[in-house]
Each structure stands twice: as C-alpha cells, then as structure tokens.
N, CA, C and O atoms as CSV, one atom per row, in Angstrom:
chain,resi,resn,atom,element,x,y,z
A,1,UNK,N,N,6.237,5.506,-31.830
A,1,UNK,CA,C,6.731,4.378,-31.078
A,1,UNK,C,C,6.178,3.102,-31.734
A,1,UNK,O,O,4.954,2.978,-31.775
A,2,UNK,N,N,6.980,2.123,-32.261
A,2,UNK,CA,C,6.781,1.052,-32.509
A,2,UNK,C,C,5.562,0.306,-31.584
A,2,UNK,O,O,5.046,0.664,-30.525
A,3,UNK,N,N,5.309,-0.970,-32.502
A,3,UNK,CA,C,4.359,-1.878,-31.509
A,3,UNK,C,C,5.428,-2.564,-29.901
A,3,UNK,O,O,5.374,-2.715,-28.681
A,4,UNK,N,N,5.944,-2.682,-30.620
A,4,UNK,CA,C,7.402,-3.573,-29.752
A,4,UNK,C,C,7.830,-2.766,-28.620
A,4,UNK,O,O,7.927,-3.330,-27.530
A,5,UNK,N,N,8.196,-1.091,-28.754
A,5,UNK,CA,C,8.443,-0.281,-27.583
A,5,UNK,C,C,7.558,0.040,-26.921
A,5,UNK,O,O,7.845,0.204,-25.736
A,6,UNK,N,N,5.817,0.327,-27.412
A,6,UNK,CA,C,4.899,0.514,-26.636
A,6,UNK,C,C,4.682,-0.999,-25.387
A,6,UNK,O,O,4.583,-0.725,-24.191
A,7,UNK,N,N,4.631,-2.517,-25.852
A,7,UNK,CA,C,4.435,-3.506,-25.056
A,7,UNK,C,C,5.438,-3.168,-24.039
A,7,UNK,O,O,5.197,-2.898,-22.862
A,8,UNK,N,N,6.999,-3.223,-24.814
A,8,UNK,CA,C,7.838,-2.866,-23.480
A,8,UNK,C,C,7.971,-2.060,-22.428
A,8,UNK,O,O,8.733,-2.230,-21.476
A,9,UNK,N,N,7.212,-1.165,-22.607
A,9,UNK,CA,C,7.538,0.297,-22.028
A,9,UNK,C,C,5.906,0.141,-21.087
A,9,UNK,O,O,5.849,0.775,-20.033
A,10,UNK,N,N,4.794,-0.602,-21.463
A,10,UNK,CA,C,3.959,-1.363,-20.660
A,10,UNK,C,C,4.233,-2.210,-19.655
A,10,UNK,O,O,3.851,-2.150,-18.486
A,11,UNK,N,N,5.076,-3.188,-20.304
A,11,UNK,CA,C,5.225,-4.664,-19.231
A,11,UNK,C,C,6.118,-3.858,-18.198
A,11,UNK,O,O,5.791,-3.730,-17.018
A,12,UNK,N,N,7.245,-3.339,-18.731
A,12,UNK,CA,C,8.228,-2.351,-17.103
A,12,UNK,C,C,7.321,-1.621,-16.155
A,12,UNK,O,O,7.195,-1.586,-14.931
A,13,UNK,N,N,6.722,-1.035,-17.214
A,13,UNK,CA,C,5.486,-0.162,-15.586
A,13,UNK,C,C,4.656,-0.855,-15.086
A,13,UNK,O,O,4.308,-0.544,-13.947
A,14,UNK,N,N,4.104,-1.900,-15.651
A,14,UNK,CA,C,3.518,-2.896,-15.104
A,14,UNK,C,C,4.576,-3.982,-13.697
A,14,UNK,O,O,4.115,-4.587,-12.729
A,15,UNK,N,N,5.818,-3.872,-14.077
A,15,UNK,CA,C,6.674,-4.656,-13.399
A,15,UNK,C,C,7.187,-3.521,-12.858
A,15,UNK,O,O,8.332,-3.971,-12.893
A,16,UNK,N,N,7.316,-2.597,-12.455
A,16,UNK,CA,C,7.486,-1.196,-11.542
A,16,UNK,C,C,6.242,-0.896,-10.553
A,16,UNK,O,O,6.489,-0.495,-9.415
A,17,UNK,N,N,4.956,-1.080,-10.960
A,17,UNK,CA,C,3.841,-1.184,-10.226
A,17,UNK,C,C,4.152,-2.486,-9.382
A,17,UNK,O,O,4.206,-2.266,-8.172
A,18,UNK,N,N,4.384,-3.892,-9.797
A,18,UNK,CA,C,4.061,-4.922,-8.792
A,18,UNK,C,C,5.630,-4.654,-8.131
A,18,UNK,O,O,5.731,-5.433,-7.184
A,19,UNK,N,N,6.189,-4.296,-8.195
A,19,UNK,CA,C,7.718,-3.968,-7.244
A,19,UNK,C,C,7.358,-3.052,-6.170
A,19,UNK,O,O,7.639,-3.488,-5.054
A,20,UNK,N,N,6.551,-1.349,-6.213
A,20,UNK,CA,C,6.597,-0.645,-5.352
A,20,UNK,C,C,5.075,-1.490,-4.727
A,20,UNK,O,O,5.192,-1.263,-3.522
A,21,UNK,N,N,3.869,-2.242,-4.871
A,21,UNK,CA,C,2.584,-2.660,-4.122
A,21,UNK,C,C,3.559,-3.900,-3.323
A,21,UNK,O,O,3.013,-4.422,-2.351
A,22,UNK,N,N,5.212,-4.477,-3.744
A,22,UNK,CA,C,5.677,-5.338,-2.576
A,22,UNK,C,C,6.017,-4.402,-1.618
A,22,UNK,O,O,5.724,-4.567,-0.434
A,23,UNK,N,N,6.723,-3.248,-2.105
A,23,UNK,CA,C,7.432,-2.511,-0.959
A,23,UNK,C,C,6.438,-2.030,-0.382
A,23,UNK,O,O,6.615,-2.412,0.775
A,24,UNK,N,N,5.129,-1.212,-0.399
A,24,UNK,CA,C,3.804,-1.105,0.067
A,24,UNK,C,C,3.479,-2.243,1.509
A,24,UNK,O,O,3.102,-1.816,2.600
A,25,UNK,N,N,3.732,-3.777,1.194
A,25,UNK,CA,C,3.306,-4.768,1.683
A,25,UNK,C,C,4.701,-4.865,2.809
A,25,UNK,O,O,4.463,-5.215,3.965
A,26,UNK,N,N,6.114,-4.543,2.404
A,26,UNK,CA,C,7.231,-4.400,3.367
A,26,UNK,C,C,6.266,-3.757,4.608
A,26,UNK,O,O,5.809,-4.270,5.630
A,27,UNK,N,N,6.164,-2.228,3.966
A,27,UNK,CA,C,6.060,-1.246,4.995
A,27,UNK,C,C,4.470,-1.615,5.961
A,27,UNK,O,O,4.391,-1.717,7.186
A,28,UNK,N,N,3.578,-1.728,5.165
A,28,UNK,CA,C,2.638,-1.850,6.187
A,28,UNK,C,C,2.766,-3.049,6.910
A,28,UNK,O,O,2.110,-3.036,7.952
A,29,UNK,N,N,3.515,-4.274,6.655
A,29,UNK,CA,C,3.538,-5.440,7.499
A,29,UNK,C,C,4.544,-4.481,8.470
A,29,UNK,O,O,4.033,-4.010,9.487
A,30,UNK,N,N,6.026,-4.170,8.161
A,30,UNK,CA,C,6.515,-4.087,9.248
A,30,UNK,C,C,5.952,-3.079,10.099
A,30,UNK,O,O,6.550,-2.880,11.156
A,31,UNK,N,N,4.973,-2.435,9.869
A,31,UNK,CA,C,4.476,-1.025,10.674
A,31,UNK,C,C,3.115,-2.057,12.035
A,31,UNK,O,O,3.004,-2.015,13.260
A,32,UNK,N,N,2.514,-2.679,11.161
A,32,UNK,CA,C,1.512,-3.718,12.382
A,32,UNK,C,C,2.210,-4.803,13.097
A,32,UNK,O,O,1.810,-5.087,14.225
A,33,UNK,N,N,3.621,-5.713,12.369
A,33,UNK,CA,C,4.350,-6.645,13.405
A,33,UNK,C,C,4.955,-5.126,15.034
A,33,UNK,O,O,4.910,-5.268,16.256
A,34,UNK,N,N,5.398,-3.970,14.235
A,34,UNK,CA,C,5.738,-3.287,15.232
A,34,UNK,C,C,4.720,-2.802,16.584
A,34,UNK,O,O,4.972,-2.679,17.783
A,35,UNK,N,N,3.466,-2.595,15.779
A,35,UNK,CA,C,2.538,-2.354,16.554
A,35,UNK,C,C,1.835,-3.251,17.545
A,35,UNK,O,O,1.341,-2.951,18.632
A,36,UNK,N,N,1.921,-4.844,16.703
A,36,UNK,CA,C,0.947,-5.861,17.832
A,36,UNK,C,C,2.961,-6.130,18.743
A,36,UNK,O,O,2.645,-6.688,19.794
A,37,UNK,N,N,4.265,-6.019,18.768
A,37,UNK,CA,C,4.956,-6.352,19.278
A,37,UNK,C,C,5.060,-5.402,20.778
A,37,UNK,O,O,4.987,-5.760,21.954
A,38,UNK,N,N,5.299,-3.799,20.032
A,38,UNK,CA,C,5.540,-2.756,21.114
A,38,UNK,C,C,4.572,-1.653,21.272
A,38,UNK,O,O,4.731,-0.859,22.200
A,39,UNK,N,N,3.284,-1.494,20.205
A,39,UNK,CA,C,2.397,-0.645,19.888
A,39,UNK,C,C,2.053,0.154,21.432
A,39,UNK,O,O,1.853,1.369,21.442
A,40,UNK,N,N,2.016,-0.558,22.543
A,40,UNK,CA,C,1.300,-0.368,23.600
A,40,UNK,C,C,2.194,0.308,24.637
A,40,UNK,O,O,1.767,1.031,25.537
A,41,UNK,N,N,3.686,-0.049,24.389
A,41,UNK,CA,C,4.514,0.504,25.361
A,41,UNK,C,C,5.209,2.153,24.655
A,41,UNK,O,O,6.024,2.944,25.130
A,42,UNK,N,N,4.608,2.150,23.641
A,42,UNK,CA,C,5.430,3.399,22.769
A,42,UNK,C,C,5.038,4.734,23.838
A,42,UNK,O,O,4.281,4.672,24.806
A,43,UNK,N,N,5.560,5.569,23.497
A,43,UNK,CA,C,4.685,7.256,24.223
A,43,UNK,C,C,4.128,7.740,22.969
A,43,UNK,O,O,4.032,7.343,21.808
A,44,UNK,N,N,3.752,8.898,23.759
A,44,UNK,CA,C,2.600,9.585,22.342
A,44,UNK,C,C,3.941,10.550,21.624
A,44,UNK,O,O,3.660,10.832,20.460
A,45,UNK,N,N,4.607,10.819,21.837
A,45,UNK,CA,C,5.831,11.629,21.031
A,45,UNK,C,C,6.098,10.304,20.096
A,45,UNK,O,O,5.894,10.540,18.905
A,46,UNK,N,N,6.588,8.714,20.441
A,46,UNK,CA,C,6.982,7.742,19.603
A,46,UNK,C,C,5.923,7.365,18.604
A,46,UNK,O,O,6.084,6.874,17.487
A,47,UNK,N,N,5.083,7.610,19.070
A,47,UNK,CA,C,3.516,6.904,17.905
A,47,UNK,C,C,3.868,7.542,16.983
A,47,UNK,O,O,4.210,6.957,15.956
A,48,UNK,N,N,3.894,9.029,17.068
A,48,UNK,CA,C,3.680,10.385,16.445
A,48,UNK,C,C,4.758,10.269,15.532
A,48,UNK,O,O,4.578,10.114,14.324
A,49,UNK,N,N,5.807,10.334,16.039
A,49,UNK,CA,C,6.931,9.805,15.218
A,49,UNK,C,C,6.854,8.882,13.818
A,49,UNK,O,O,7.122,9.215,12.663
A,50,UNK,N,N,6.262,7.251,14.497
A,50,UNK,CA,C,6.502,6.206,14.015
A,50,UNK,C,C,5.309,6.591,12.343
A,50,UNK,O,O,5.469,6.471,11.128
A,51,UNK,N,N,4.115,7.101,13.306
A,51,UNK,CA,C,3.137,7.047,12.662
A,51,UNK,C,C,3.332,7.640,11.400
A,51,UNK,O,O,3.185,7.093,10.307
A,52,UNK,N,N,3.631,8.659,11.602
A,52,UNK,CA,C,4.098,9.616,10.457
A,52,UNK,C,C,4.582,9.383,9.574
A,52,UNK,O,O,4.108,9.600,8.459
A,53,UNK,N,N,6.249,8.601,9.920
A,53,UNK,CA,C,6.737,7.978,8.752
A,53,UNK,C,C,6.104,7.301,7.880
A,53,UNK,O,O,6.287,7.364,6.664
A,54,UNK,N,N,5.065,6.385,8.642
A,54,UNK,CA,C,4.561,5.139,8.281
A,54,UNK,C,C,3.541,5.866,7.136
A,54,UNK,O,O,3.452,5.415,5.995
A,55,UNK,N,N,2.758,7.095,7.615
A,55,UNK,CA,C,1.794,7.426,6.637
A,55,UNK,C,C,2.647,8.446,5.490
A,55,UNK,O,O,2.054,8.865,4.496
A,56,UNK,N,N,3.706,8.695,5.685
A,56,UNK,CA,C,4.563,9.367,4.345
A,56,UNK,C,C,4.680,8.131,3.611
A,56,UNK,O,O,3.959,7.979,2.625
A,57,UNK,N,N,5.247,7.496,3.852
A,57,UNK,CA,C,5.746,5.965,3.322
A,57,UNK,C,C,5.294,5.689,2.510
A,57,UNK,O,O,5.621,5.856,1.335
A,58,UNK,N,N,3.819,4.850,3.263
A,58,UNK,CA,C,2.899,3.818,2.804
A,58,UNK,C,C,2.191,4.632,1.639
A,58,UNK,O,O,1.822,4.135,0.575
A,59,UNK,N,N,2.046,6.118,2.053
A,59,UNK,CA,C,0.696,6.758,0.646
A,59,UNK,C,C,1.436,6.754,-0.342
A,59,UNK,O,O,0.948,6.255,-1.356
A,60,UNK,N,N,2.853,7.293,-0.424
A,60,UNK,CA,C,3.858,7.689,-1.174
A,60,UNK,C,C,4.127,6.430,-2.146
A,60,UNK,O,O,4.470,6.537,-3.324
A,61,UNK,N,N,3.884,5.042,-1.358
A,61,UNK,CA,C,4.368,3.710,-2.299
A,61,UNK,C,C,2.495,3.810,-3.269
A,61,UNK,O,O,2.213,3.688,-4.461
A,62,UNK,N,N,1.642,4.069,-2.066
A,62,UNK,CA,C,0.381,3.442,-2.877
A,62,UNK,C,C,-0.013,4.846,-3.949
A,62,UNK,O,O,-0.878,4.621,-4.794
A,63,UNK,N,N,0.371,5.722,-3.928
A,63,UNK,CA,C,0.813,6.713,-4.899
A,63,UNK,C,C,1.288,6.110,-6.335
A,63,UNK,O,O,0.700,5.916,-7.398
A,64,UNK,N,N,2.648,5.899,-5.872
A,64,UNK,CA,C,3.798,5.154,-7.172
A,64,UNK,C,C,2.910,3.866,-7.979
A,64,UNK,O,O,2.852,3.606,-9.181
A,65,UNK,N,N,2.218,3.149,-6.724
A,65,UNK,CA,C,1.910,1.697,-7.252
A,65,UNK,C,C,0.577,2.244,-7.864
A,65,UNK,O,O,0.590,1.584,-8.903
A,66,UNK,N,N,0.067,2.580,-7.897
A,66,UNK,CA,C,-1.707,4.042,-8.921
A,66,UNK,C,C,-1.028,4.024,-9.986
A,66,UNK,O,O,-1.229,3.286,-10.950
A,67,UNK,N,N,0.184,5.192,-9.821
A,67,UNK,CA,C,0.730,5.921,-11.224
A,67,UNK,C,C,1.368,5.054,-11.838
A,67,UNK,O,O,0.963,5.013,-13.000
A,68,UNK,N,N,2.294,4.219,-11.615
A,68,UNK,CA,C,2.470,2.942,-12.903
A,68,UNK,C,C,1.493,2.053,-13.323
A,68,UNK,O,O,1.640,1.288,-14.276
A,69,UNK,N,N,0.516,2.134,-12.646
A,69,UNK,CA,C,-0.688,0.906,-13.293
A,69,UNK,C,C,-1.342,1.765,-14.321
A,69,UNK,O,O,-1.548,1.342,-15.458
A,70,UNK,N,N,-1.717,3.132,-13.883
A,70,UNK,CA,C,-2.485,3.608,-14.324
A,70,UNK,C,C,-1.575,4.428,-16.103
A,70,UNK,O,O,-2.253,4.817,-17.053
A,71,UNK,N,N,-0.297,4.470,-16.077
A,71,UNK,CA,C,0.217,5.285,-17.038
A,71,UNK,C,C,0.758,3.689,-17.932
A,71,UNK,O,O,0.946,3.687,-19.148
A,72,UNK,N,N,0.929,2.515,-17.110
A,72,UNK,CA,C,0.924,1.024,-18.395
A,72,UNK,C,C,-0.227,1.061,-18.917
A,72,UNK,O,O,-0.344,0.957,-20.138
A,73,UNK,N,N,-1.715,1.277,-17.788
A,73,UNK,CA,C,-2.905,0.892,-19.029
A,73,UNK,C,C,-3.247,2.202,-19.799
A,73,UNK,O,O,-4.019,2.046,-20.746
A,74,UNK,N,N,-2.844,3.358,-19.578
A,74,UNK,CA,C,-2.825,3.898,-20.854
A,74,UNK,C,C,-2.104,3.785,-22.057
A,74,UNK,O,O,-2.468,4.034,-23.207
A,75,UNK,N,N,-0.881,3.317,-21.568
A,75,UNK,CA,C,-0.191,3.018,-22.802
A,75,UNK,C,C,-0.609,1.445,-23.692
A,75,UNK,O,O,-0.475,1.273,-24.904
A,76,UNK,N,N,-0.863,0.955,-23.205
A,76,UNK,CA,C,-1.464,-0.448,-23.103
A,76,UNK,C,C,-2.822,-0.152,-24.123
A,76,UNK,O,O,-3.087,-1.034,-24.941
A,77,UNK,N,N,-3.747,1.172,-24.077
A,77,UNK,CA,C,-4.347,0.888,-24.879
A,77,UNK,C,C,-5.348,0.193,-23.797
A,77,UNK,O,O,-5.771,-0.586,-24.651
A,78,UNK,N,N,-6.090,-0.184,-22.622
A,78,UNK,CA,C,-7.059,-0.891,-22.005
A,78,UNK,C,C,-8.231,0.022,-22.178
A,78,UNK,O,O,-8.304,1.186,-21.785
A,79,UNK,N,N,-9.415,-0.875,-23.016
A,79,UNK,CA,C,-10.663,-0.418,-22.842
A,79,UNK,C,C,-11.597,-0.432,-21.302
A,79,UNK,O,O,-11.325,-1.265,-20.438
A,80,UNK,N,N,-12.488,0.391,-21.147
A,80,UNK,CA,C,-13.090,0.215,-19.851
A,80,UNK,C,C,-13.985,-0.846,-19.720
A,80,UNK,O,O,-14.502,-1.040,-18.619
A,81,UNK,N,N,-14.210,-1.459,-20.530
A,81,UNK,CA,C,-14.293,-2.748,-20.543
A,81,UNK,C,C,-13.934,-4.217,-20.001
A,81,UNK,O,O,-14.617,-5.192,-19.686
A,82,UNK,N,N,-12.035,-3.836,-20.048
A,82,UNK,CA,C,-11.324,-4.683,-19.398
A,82,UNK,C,C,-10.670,-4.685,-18.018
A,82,UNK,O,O,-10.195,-3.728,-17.406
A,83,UNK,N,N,-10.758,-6.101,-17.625
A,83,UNK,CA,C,-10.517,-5.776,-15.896
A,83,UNK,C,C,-9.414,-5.148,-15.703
A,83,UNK,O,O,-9.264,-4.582,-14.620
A,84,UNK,N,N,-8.176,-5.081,-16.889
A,84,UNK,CA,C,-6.723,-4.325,-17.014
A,84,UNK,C,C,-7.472,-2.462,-16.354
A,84,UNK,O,O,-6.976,-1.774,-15.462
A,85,UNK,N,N,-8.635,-2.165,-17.124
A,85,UNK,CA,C,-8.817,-0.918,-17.101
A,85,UNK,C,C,-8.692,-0.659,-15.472
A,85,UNK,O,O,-7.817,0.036,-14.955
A,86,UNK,N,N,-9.658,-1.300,-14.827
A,86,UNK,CA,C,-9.702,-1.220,-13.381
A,86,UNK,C,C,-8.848,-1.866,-12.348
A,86,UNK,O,O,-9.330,-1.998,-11.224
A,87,UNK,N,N,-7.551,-2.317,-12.604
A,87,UNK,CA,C,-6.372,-2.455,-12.170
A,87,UNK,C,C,-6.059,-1.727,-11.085
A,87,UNK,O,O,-6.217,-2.104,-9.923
A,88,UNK,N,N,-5.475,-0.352,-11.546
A,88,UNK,CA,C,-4.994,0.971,-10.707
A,88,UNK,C,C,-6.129,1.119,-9.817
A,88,UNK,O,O,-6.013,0.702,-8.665
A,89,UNK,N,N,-7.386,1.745,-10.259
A,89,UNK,CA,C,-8.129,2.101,-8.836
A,89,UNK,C,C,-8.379,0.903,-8.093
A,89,UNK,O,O,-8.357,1.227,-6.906
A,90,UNK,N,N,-8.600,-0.290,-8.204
A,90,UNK,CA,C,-8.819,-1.356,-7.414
A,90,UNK,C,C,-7.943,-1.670,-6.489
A,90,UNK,O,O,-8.289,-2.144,-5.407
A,91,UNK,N,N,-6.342,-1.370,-6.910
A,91,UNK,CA,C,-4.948,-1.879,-5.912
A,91,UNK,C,C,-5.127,-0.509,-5.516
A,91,UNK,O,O,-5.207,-0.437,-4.290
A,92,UNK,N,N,-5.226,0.691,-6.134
A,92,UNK,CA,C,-5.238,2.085,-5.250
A,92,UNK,C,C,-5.956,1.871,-3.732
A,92,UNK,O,O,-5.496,1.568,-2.631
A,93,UNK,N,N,-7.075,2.127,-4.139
A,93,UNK,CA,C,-8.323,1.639,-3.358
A,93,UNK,C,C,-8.166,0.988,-1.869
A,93,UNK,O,O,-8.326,1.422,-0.729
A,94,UNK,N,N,-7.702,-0.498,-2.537
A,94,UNK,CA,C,-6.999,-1.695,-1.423
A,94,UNK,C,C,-5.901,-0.725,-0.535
A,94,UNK,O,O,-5.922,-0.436,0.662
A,95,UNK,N,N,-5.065,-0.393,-1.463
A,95,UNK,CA,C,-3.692,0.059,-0.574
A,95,UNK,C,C,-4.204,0.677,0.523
A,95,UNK,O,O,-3.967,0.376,1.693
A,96,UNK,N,N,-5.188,1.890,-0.031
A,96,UNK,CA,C,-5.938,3.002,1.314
A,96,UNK,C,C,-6.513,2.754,2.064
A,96,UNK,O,O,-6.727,3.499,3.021
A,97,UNK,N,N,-7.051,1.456,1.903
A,97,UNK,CA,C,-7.603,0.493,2.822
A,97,UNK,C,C,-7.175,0.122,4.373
A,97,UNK,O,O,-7.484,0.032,5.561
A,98,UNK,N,N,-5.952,-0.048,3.063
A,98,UNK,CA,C,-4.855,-1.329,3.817
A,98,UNK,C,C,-4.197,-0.243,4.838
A,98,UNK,O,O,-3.848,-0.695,5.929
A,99,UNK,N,N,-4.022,0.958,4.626
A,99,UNK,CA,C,-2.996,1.629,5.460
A,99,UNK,C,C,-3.798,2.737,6.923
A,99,UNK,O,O,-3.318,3.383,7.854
A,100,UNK,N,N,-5.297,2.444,6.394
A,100,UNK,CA,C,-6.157,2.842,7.129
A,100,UNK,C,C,-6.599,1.915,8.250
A,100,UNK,O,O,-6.524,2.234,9.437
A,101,UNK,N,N,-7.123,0.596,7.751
A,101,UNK,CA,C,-6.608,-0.791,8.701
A,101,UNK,C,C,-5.273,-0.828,9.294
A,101,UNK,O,O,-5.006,-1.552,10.253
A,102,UNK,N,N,-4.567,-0.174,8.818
A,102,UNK,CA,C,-3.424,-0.468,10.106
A,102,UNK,C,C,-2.908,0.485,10.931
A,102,UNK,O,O,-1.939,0.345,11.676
A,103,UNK,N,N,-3.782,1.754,10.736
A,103,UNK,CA,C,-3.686,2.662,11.822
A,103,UNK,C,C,-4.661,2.250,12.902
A,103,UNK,O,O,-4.348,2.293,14.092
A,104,UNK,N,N,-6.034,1.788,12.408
A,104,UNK,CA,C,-7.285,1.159,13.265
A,104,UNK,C,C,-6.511,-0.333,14.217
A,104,UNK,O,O,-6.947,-0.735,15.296
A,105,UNK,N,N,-5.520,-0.831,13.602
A,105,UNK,CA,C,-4.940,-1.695,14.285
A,105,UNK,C,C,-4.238,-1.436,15.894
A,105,UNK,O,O,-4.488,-1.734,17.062
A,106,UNK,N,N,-3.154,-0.644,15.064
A,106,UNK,CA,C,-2.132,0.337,16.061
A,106,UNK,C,C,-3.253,0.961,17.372
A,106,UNK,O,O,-3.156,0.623,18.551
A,107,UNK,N,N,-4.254,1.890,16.845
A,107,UNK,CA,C,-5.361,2.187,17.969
A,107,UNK,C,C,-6.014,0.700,18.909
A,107,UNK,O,O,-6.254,0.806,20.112
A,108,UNK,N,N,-6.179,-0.286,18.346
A,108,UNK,CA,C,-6.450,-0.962,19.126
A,108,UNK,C,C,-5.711,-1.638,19.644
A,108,UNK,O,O,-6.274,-2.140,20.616
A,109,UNK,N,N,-4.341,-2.086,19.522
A,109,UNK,CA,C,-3.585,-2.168,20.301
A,109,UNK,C,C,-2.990,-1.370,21.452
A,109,UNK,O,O,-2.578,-1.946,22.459
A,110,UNK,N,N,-2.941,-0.009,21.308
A,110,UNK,CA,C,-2.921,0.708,22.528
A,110,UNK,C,C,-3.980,0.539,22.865
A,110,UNK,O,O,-3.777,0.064,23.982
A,111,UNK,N,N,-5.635,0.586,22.671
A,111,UNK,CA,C,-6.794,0.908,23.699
A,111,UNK,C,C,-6.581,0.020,24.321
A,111,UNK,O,O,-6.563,0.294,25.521
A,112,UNK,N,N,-6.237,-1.844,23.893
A,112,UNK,CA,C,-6.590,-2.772,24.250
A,112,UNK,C,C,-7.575,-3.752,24.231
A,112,UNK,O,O,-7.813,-4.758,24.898
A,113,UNK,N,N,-8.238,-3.013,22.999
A,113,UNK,CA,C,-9.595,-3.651,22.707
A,113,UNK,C,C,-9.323,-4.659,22.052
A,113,UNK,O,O,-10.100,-5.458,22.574
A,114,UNK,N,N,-8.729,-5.281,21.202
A,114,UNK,CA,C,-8.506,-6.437,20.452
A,114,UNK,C,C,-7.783,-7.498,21.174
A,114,UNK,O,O,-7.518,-8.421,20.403
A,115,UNK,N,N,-7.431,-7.669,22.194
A,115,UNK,CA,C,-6.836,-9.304,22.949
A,115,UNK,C,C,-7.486,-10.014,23.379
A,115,UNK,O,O,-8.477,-9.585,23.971
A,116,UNK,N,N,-7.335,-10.956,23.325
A,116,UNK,CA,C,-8.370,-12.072,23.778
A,116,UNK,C,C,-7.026,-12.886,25.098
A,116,UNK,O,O,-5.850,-13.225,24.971
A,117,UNK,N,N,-7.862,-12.910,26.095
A,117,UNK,CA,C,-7.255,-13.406,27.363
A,117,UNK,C,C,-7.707,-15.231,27.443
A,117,UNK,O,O,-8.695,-15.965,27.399
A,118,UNK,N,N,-6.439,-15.273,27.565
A,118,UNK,CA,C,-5.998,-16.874,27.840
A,118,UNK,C,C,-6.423,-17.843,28.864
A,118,UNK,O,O,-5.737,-17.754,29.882
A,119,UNK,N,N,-6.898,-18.307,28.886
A,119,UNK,CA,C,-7.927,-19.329,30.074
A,119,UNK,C,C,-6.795,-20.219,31.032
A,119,UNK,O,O,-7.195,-20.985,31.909
C-alpha cells in the first residue's frame, strides 16, 4: 500500500470513528432527555424494555467508535508515545462512562433522589 492509500484509509476510519462517538452522543442524550422527561412514570416491563435497547445500542456504537480509532492508529503507524496512541482507550473509556452515568441517572430519576424542590 502506497504512502497516499495508507493516510487515506487512516483519515476515513478516523472520520468513521468521529461519525459513530456522534451517534453514541444521539443515543445516550436521547436515552437521559427520555429519562429526566418520563423516567419515573415508565413500569418495570418499560424500563426493561427501554433499557436494553439503550445498552445494545450505546456499547455496540462505543464498540465501533474503539475499533476505528484503534485499527486508524494502527495503520497510522502511532507510537505510544503519542496522544494519537491513546485516542481509542480514552473515548472507549469515556463512552463506558458515559453509558454507565446514564443508567445511574435513569435510577435516580425513578428513586427521586436527584430533584431539587422549588421554594
């Protein structure tokens, strides 16, 4: 592979990674606007439901958004040296974070522990 097809065949997975960490950011926003809107009136069959999808979804994008970071900086050539190297586990990382925070969300919106009452 040329110099020219290796950059290209980098910058797309690189631009395939920041495409599926937006759709990542779709799903977990719309999964917590759903939760602080109706989180509290759902039943436990609807959580179960919702939830589920939400955790096929969300791992499945922060999956995709790992494996293109991580298969551009191999091709890419990134020493461990460079912050390129630690790219993938850092947005990995975040994502699992992120989708773990918004189940801890969803729970506190049903317990009720997170509102603050209006004077």
């Amino acid at each position: 592979m040329t110099d020219y097809e290796t950059a290209e065949l980098t910058f797309s997975l690189i631009s395939y990674g920041i495409t599926t960490m937006a759709l990542y950011f779709t799903v977990v926003s719309s999964y917590m606007i759903g939760a602080y809107m109706i989180g509290a009136q759902l039943s436990k069959s609807q959580l179960i439901i919702i939830s589920s999808l939400f955790s096929v979804f969300s791992m499945s994008l922060a999956f995709g958004t790992y494996s293109f970071f991580d298969t551009a900086i191999s091709y890419g050539g990134a020493s461990s040296g460079s912050i390129e190297y630690w790219l993938a586990p850092v947005i990995g990382l975040a994502e699992l974070i992120g989708i773990i925070a918004a189940f801890k969300f969803m729970y506190d919106i049903r317990n009720k522990k997170s509102t603050i009452k209006a004077k």
